[in-house]
N, C-alpha and C positions, 0 to 999 in steps of 0.2 A: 504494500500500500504506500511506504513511503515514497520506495522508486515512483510508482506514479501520478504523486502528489507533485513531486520534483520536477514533474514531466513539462508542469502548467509554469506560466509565466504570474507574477503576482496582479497583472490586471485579467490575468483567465480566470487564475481564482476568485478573486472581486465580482467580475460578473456572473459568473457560475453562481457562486455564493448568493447575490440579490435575483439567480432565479430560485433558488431555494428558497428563501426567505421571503418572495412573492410570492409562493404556494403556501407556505406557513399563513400570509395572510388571508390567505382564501378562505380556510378549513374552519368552518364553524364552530368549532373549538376554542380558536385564538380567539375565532371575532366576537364568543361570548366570555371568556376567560376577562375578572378583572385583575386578576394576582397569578403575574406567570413566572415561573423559575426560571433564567436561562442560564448564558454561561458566556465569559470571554474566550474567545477561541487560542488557541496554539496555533502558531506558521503551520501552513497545510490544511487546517480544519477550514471547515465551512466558516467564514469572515463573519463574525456577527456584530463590532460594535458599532456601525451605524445603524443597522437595524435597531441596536439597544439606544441609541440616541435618539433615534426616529420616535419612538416607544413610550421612553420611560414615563413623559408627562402625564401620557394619554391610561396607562395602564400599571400598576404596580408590579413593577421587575425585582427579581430578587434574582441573585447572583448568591455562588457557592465561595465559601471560604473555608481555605483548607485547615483543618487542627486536628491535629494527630494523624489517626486514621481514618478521622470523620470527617462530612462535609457540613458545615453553617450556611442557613440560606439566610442572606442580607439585604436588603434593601438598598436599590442602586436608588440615589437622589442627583445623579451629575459624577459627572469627570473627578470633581475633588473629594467623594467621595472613595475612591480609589487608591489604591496602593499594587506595587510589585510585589505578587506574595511565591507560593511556594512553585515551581517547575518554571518559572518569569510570569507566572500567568496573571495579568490584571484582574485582581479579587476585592471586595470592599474590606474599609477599614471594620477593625474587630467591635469597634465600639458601635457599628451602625445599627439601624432597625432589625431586631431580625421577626422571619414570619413567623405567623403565629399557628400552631400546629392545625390541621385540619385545613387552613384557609387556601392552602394553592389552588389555583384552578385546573394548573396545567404546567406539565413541567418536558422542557425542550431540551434532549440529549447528544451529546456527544459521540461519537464512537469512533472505533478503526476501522470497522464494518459491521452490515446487515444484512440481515434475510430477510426475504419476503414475510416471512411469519411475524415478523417484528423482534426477531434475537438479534442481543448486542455481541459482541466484540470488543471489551474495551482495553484499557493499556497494563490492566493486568492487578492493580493495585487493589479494587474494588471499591473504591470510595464512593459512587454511583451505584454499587452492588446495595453497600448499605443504606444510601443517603432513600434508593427508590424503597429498600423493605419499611421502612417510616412512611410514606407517604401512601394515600390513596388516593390516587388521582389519576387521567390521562396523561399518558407519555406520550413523545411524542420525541421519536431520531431523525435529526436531519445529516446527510452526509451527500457526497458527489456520487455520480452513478454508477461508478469503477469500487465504492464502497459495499456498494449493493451485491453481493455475492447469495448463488444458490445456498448455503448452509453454513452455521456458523457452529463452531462445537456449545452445547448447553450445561451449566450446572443445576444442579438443584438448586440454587440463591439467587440463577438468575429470574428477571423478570421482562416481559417483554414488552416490546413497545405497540400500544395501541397504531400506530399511525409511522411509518417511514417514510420522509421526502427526501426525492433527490431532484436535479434539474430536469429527470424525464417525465416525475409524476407523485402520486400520491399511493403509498402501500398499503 
């Protein structure tokens, strides 16, 4: 997956990325969610902070912050809100909002890859293995198309995602 992450040029990604991110807003899900989880990308992942800029006013964004082995979902309120925290990844500071159990609507995932079925792939650590066993809510992966693979191995703790998008479509 990395080789053909590497492959794209960083305005392939960009655009690739805002067609994902146009589908996210289609999906009636997003467009009734008022408190959604998402996440600052890593080079290579599908580009989300202007989507989370586009966002934040209109709808309550919460963003993970990493502690320990767990993840905190925070309340993005702007830029300065933010800090460099753990793998470089822009996380909010520790002191922010955080959400309130039960309240997400909808929470937007990361991956290295998907199946059709909605199984993740992720970087191995599981901090999204745990953060999803807490939550009840729709998920929802968005990744590039080359993400999207027939089968991905499963454990028992994983959990699947309601909905996968990529720039070809809605899973």
């Amino acid at each position: 997956m990395a080789a053909k992450k590497s492959a794209f040029t960083a305005t392939e990604l960009l655009d690739r990325s805002a067609l994902i991110l146009s589908r996210l807003e289609e999906l009636p899900l997003f467009q009734l969610a008022e408190q959604v989880a998402f996440y600052h990308a890593l080079p290579g992942e599908v580009q989300t902070a202007a989507f989370i800029e586009r966002w934040y006013q209109r709808k309550r964004l919460y963003l993970p912050l990493v502690e320990g082995d767990d993840l905190r979902l925070l309340r993005y309120t702007g830029p300065d809100s933010l800090r460099k925290g753990a793998f470089g990844i822009w996380e909010p500071k520790a002191d922010g909002e955080e959400a309130v159990e039960g309240a997400i609507d909808l929470i937007i995932v990361p991956g290295v890859a998907f199946d059709a079925q909605g199984h993740r792939l992720g970087r191995g650590r599981g901090f999204y293995d745990r953060l999803l066993s807490s939550l009840d809510t729709p998920k929802v992966g968005i990744c590039f198309d080359f993400q999207l693979v027939p089968s991905v191995p499963v454990e028992s703790f994983d959990h699947p995602m309601d909905h996968v998008i990529t720039e070809s479509g809605i899973y």
